[in-house]
PyMOL CGO cylinders between C-alpha atoms (Angstrom):
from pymol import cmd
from pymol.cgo import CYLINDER

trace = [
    CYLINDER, -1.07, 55.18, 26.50, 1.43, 57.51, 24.74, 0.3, 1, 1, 1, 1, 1, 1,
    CYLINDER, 1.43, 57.51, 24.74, 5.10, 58.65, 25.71, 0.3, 1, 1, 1, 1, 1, 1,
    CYLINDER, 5.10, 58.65, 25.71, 3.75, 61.80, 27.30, 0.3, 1, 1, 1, 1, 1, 1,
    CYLINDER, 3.75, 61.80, 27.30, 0.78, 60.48, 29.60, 0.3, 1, 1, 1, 1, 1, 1,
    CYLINDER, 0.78, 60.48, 29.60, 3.35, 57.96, 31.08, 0.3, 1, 1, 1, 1, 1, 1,
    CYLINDER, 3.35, 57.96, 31.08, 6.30, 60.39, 31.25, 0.3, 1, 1, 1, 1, 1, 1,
    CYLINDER, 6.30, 60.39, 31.25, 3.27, 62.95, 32.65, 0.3, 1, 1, 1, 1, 1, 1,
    CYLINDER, 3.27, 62.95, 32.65, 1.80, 60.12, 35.18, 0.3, 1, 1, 1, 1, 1, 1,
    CYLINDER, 1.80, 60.12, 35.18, 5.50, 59.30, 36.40, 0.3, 1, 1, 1, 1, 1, 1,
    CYLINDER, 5.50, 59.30, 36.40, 6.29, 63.14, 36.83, 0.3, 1, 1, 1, 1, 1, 1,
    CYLINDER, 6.29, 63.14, 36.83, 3.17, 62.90, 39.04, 0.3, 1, 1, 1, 1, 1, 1,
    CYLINDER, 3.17, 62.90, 39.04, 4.06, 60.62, 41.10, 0.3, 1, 1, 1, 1, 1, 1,
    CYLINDER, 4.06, 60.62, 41.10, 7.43, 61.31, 41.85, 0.3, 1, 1, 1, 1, 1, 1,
    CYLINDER, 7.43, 61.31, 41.85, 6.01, 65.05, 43.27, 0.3, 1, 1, 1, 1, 1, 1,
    CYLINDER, 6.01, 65.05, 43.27, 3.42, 62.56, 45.26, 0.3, 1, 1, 1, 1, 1, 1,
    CYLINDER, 3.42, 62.56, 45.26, 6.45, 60.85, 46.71, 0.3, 1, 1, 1, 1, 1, 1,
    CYLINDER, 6.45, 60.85, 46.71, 8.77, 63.95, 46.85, 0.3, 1, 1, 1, 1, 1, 1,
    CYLINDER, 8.77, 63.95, 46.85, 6.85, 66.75, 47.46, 0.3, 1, 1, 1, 1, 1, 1,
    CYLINDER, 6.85, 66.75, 47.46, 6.97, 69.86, 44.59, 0.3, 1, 1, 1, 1, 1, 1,
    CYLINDER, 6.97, 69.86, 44.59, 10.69, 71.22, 45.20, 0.3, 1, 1, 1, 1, 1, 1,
    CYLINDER, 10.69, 71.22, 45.20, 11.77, 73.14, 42.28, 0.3, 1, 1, 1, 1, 1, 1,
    CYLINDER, 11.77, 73.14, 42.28, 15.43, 71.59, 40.78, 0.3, 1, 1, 1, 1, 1, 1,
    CYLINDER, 15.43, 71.59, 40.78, 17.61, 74.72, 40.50, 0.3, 1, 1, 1, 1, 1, 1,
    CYLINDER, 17.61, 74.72, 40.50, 20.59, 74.73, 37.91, 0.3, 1, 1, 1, 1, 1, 1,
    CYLINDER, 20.59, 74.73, 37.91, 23.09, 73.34, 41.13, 0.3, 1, 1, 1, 1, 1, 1,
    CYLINDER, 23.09, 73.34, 41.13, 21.09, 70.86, 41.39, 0.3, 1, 1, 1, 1, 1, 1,
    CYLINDER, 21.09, 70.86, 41.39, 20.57, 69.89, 37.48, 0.3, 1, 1, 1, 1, 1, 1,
    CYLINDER, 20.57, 69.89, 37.48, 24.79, 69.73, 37.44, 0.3, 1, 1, 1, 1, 1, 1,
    CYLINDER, 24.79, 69.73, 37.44, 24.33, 67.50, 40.97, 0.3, 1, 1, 1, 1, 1, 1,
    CYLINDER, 24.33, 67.50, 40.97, 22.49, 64.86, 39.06, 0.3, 1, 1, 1, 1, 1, 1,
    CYLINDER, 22.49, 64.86, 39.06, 24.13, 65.51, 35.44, 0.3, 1, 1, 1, 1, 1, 1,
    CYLINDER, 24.13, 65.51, 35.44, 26.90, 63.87, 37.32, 0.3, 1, 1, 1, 1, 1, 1,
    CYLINDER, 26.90, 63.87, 37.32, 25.51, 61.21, 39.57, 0.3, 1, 1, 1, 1, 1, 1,
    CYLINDER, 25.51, 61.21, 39.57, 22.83, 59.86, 37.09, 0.3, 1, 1, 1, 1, 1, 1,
    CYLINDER, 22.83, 59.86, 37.09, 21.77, 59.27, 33.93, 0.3, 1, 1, 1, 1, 1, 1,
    CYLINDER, 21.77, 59.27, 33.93, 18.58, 59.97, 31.43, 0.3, 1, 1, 1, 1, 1, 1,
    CYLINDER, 18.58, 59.97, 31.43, 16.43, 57.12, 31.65, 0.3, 1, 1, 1, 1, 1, 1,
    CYLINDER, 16.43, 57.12, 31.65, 16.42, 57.21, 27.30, 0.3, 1, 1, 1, 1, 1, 1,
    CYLINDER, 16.42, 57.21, 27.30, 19.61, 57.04, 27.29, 0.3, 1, 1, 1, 1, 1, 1,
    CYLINDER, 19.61, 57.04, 27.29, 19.75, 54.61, 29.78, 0.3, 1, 1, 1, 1, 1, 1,
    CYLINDER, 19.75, 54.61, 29.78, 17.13, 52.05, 28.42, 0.3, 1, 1, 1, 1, 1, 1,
    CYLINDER, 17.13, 52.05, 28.42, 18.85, 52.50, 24.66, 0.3, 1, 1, 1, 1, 1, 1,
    CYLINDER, 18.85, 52.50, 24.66, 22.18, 51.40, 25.83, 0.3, 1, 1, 1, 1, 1, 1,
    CYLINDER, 22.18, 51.40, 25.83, 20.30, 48.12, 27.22, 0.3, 1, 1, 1, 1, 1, 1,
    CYLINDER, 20.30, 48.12, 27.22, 18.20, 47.72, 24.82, 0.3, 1, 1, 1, 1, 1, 1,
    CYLINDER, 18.20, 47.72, 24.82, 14.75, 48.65, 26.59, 0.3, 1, 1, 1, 1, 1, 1,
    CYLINDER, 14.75, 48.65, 26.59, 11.83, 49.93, 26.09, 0.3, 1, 1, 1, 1, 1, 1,
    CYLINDER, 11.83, 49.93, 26.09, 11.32, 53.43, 27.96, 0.3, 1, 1, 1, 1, 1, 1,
    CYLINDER, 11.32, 53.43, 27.96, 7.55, 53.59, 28.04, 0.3, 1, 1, 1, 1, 1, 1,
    CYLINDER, 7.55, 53.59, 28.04, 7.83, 49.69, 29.28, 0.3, 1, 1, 1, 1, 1, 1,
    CYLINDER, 7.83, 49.69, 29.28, 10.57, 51.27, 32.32, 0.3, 1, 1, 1, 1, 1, 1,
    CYLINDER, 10.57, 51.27, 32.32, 7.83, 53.80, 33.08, 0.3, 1, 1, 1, 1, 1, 1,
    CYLINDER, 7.83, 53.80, 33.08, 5.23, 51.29, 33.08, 0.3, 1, 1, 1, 1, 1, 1,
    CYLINDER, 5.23, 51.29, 33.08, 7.11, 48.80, 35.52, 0.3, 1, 1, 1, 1, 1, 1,
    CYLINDER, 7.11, 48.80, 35.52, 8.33, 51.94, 37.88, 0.3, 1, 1, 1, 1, 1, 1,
    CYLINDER, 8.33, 51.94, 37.88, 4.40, 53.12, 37.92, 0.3, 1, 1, 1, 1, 1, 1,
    CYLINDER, 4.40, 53.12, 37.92, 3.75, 49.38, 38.65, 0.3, 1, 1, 1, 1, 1, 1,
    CYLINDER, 3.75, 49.38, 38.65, 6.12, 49.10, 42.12, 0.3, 1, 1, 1, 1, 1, 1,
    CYLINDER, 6.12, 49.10, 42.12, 8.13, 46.73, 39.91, 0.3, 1, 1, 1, 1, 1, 1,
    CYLINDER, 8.13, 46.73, 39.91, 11.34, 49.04, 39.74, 0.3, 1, 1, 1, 1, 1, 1,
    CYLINDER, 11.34, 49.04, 39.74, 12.14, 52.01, 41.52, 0.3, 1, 1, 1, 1, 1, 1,
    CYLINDER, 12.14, 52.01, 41.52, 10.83, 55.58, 40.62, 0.3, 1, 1, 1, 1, 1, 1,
    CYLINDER, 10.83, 55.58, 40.62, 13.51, 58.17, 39.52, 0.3, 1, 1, 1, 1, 1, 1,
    CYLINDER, 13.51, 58.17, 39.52, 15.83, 59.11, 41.58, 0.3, 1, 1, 1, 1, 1, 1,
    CYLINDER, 15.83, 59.11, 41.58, 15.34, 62.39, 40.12, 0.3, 1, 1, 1, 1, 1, 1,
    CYLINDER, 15.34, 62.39, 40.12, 13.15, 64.96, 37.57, 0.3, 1, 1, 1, 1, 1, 1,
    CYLINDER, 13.15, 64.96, 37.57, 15.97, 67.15, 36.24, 0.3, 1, 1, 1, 1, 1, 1,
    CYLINDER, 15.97, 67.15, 36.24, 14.36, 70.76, 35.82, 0.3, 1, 1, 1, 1, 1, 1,
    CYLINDER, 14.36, 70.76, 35.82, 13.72, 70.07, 32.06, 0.3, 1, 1, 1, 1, 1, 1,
    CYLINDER, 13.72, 70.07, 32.06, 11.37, 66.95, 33.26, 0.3, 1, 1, 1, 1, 1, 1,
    CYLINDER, 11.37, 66.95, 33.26, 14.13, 64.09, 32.16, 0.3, 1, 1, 1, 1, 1, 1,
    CYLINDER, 14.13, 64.09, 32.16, 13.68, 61.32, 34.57, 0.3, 1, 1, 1, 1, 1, 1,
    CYLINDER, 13.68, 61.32, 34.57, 17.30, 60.91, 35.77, 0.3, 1, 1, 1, 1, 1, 1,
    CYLINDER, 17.30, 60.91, 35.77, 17.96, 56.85, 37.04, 0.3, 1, 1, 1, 1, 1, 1,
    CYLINDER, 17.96, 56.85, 37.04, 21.31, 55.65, 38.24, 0.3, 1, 1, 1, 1, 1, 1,
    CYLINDER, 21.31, 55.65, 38.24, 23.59, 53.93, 35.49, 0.3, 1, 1, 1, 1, 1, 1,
    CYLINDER, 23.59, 53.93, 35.49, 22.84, 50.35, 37.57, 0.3, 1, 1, 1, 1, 1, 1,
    CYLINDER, 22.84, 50.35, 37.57, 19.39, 50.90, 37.69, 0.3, 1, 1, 1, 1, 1, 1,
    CYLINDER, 19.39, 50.90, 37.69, 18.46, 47.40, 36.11, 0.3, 1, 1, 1, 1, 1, 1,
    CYLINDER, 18.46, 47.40, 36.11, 21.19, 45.43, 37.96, 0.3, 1, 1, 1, 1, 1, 1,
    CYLINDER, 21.19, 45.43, 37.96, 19.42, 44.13, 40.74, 0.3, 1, 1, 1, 1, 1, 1,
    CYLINDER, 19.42, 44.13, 40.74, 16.28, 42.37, 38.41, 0.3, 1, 1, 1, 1, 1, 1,
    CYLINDER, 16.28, 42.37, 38.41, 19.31, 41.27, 36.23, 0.3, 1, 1, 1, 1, 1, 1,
    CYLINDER, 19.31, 41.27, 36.23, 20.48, 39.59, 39.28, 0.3, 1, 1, 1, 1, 1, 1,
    CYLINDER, 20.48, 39.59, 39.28, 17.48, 38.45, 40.47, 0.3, 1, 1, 1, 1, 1, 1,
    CYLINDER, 17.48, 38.45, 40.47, 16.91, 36.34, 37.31, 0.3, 1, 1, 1, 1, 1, 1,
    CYLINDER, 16.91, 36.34, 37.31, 14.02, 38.77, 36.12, 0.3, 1, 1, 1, 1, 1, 1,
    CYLINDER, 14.02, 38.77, 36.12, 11.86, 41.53, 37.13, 0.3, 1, 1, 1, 1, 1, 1,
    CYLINDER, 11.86, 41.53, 37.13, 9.23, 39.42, 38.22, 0.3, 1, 1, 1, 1, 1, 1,
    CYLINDER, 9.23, 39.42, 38.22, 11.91, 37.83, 40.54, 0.3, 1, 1, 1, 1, 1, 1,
    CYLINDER, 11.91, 37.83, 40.54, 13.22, 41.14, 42.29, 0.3, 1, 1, 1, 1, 1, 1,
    CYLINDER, 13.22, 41.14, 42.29, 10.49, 41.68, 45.11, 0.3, 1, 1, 1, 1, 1, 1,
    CYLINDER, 10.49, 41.68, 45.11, 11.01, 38.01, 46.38, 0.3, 1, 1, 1, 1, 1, 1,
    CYLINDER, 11.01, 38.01, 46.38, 14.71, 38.37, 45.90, 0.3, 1, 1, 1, 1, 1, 1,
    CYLINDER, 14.71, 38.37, 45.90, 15.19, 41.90, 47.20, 0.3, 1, 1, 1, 1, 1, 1,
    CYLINDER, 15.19, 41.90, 47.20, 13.04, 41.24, 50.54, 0.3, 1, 1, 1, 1, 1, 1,
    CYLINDER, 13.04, 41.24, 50.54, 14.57, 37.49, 51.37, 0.3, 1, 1, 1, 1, 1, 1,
    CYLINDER, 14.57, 37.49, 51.37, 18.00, 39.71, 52.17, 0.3, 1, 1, 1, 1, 1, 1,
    CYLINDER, 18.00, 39.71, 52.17, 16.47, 40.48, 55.16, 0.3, 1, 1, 1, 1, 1, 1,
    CYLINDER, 16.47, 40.48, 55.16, 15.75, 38.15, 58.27, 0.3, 1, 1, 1, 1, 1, 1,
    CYLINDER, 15.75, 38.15, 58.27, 12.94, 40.04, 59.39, 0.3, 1, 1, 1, 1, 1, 1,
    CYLINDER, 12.94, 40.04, 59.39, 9.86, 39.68, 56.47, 0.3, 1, 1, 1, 1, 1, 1,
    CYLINDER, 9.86, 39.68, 56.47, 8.02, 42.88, 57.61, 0.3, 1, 1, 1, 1, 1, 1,
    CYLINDER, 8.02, 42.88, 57.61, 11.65, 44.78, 57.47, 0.3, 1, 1, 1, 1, 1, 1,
    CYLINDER, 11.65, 44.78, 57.47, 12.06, 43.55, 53.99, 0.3, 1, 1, 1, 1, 1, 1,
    CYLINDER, 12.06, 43.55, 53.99, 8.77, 44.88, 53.19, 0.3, 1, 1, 1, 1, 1, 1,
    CYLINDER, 8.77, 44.88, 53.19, 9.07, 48.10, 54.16, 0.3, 1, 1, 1, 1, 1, 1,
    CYLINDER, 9.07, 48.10, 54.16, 12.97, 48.05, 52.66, 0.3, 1, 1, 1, 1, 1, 1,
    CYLINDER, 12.97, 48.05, 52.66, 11.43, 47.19, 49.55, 0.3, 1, 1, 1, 1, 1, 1,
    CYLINDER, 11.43, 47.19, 49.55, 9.04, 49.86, 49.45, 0.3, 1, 1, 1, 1, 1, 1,
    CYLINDER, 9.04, 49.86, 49.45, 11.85, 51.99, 50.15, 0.3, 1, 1, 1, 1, 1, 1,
    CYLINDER, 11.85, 51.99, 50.15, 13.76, 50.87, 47.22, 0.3, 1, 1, 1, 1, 1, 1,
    CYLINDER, 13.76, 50.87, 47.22, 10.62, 51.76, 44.99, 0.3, 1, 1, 1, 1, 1, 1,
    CYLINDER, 10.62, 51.76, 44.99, 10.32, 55.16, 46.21, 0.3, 1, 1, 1, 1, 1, 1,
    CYLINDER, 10.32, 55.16, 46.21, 13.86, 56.05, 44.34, 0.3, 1, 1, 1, 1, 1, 1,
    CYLINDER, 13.86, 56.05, 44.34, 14.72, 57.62, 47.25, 0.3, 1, 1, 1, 1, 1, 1,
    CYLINDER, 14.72, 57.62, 47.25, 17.95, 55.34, 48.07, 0.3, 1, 1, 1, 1, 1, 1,
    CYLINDER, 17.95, 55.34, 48.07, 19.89, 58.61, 46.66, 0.3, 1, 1, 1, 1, 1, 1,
    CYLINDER, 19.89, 58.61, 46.66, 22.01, 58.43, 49.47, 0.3, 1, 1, 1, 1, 1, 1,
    CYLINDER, 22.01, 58.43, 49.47, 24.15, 55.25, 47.91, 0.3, 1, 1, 1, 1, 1, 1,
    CYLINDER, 24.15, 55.25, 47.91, 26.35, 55.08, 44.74, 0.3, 1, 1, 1, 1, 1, 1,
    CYLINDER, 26.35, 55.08, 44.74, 24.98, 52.04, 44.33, 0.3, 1, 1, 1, 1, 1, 1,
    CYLINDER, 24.98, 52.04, 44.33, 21.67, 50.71, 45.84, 0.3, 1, 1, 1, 1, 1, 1,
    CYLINDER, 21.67, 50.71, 45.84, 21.84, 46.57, 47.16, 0.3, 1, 1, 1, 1, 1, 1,
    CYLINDER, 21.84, 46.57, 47.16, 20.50, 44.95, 50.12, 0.3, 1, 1, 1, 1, 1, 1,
    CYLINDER, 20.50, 44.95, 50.12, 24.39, 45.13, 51.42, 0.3, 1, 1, 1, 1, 1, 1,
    CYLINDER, 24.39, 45.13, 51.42, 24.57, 48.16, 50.83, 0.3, 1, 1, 1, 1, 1, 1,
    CYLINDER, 24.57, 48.16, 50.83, 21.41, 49.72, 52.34, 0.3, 1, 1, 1, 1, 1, 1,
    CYLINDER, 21.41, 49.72, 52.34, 22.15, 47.47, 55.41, 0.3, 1, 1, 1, 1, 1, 1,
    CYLINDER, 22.15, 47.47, 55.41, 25.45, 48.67, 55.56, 0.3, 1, 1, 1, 1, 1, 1,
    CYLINDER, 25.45, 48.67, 55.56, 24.35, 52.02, 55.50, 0.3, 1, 1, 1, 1, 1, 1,
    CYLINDER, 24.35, 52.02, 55.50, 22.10, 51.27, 58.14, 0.3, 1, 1, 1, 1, 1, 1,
    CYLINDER, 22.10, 51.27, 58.14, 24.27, 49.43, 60.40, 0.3, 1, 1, 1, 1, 1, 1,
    CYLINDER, 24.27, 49.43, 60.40, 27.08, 52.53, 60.24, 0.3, 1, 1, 1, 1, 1, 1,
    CYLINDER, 27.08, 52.53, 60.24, 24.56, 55.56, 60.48, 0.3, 1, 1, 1, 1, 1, 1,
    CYLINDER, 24.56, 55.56, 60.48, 23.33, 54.01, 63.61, 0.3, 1, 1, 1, 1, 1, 1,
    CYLINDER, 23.33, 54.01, 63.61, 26.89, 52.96, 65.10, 0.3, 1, 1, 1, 1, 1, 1,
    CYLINDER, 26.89, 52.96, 65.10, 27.89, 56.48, 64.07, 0.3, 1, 1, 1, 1, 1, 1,
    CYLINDER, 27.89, 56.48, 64.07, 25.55, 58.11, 65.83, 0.3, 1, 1, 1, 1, 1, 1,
    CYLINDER, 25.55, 58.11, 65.83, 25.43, 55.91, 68.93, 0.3, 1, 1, 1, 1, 1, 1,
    CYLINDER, 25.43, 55.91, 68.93, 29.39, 56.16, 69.62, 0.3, 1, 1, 1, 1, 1, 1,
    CYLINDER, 29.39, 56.16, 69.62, 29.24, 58.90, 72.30, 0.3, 1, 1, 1, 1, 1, 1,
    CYLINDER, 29.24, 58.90, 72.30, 27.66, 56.78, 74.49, 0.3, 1, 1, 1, 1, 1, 1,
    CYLINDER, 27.66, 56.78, 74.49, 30.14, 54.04, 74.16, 0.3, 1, 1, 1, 1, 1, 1,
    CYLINDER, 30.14, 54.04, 74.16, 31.61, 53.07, 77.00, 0.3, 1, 1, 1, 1, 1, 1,
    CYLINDER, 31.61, 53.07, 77.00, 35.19, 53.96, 76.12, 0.3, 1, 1, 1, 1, 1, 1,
    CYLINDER, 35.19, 53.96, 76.12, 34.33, 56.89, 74.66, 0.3, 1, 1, 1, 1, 1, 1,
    CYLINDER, 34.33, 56.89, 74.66, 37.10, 59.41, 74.12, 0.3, 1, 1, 1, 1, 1, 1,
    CYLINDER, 37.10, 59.41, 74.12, 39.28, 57.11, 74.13, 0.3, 1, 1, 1, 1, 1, 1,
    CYLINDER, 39.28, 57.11, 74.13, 41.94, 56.65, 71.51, 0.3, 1, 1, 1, 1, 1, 1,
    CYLINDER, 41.94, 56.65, 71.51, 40.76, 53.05, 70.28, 0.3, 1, 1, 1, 1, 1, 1,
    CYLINDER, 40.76, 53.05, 70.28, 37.35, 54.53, 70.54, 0.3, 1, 1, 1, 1, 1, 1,
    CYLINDER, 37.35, 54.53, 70.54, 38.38, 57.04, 67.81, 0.3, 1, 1, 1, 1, 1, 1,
    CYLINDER, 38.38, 57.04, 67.81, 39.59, 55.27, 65.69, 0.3, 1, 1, 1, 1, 1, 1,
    CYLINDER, 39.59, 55.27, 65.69, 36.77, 52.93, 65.41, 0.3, 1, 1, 1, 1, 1, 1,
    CYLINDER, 36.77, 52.93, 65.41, 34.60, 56.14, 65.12, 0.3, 1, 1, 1, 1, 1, 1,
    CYLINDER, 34.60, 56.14, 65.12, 36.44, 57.77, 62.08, 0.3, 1, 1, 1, 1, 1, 1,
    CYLINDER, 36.44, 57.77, 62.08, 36.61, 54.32, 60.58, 0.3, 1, 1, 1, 1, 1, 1,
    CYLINDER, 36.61, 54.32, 60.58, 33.05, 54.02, 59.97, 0.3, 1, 1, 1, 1, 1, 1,
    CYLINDER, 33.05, 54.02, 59.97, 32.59, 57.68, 59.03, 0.3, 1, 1, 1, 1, 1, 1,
    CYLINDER, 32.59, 57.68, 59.03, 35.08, 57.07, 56.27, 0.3, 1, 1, 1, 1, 1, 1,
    CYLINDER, 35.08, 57.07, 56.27, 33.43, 53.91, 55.22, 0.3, 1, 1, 1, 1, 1, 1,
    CYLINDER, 33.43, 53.91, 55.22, 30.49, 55.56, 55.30, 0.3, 1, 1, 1, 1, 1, 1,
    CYLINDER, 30.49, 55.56, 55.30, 32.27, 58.47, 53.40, 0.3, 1, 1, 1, 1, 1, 1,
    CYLINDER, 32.27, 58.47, 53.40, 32.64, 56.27, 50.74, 0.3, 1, 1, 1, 1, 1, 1,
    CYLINDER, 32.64, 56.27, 50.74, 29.19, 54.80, 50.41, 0.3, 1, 1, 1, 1, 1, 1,
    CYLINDER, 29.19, 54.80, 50.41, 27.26, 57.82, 50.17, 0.3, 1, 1, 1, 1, 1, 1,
    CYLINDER, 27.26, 57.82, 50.17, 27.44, 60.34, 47.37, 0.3, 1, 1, 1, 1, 1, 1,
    CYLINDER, 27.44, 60.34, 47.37, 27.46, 64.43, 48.40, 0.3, 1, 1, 1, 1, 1, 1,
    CYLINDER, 27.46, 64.43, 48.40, 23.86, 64.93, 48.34, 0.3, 1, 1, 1, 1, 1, 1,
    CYLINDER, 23.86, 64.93, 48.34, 22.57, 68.40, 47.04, 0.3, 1, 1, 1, 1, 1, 1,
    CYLINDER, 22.57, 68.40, 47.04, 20.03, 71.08, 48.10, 0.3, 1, 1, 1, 1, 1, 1,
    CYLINDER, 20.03, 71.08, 48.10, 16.88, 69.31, 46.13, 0.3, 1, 1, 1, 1, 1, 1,
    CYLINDER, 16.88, 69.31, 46.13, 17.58, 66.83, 48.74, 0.3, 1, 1, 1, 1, 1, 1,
    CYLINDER, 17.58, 66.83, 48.74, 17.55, 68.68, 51.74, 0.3, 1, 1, 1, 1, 1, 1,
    CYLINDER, 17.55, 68.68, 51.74, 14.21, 69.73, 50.85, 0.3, 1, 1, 1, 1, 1, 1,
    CYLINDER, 14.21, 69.73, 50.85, 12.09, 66.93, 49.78, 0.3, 1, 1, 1, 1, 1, 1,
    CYLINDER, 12.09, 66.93, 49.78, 13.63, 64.93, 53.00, 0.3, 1, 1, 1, 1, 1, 1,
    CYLINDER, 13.63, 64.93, 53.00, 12.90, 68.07, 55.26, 0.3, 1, 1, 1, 1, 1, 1,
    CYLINDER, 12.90, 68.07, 55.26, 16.27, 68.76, 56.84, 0.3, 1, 1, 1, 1, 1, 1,
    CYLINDER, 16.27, 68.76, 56.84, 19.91, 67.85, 57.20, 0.3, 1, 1, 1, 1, 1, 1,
    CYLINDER, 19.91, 67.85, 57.20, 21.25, 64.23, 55.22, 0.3, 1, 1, 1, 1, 1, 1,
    CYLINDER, 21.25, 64.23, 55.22, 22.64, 61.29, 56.98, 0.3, 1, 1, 1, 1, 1, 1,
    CYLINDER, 22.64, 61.29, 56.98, 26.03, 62.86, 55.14, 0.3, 1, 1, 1, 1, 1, 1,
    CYLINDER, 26.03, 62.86, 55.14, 25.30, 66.21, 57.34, 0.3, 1, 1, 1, 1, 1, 1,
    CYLINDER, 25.30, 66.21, 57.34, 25.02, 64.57, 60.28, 0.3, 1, 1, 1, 1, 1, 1,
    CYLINDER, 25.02, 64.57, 60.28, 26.88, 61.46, 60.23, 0.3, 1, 1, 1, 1, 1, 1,
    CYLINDER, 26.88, 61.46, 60.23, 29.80, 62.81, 58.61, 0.3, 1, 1, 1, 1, 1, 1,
    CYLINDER, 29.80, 62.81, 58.61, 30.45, 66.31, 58.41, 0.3, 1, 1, 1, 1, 1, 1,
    CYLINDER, 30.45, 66.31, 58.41, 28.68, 67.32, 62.29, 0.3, 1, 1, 1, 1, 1, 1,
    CYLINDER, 28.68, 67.32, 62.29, 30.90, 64.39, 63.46, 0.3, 1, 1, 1, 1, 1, 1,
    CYLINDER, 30.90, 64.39, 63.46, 34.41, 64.92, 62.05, 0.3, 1, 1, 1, 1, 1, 1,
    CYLINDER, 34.41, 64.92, 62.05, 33.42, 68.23, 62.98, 0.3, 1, 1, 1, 1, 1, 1,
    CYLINDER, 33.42, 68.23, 62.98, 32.22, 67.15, 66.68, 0.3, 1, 1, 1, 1, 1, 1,
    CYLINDER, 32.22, 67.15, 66.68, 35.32, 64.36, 67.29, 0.3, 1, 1, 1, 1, 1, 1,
    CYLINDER, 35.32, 64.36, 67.29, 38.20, 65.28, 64.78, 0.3, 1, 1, 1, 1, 1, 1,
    CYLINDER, 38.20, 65.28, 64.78, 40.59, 63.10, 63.97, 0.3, 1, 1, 1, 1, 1, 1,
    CYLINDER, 40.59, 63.10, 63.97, 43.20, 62.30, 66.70, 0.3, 1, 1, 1, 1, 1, 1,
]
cmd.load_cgo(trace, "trace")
């Protein structure tokens, strides 16, 4: 199969999983900066790109995070890190999905993961998507806290919107659309500060 059917069959389906949002030049500069050409990516390490394609195709390693509007896959910079870790790519399912306790969790984590969809982390681990996970749902949970309103309460609140702050990237308006509505960003972060400023 050549370069272009692969490139073509990946293109494909990353519209399956994203629906067909056209990338506008604001969003091209969004992902200039956050990611990185999945060529260029696979020369630095050595790799084969067709082979990439083949193993994201494959549910072996996540789809693109991105298809800039010129049709470059765009991958984050640590986009083989976790099947270095694992030992292999071969390893990374068993490894990824034994992070959590729960096997039918780690499944659907995992298929998660292969989507490319984990935009919404500089950098996508099983710590750091439970992390996420754990503060998004404390965030949004803290009004009905018992002490809510309270001074201690704040602060715990703005803690874990800043540590959240820090996780998560800006998001841009590609990704409003092919997740059909405001980020965990929007409404974890800005609506809160917004909602419960800082005392």
């Amino acid at each position: 199969m050549s370069d272009t059917d692969l490139k073509q069959q990946l293109a494909e389906r990353f519209r399956k999983v994203n629906g067909d949002h056209p990338m506008t030049d604001a969003d091209d500069a969004y992902v200039n900066a956050q990611f990185v050409v999945l060529e260029e990516l696979c020369a630095v390490h050595g790799r084969d790109s067709d082979e990439v394609r083949r193993l994201m195709l494959g549910q072996r390693l996540p789809l693109p995070g991105y298809v800039r509007s010129d049709g470059a896959e765009m991958v984050p910079a640590d986009l083989f890190a976790l099947a270095d870790e694992a030992g292999a790519v071969d390893r990374l399912e068993a490894w990824f999905t034994s992070h959590w306790a729960d096997p039918i969790t780690g499944k659907a984590e995992w298929a998660a993961y292969l989507s490319g969809q984990y935009v919404c982390l500089h950098s996508v681990t099983p710590a750091t998507i439970q992390r996420k996970e754990y503060l998004t749902s404390a965030i949004s949970a803290a009004e009905n806290e018992p002490d809510a309103g309270s001074a201690p309460w704040a602060a715990r609140l703005h803690a874990r919107i800043d540590e959240l702050d820090l996780l998560e990237p800006a998001f841009t308006v590609y990704d409003r659309l092919r997740f059909g509505g405001p980020t965990s960003r929007d409404t974890c972060i800005a609506a809160m500060r917004a909602r419960f400023p800082r005392p």
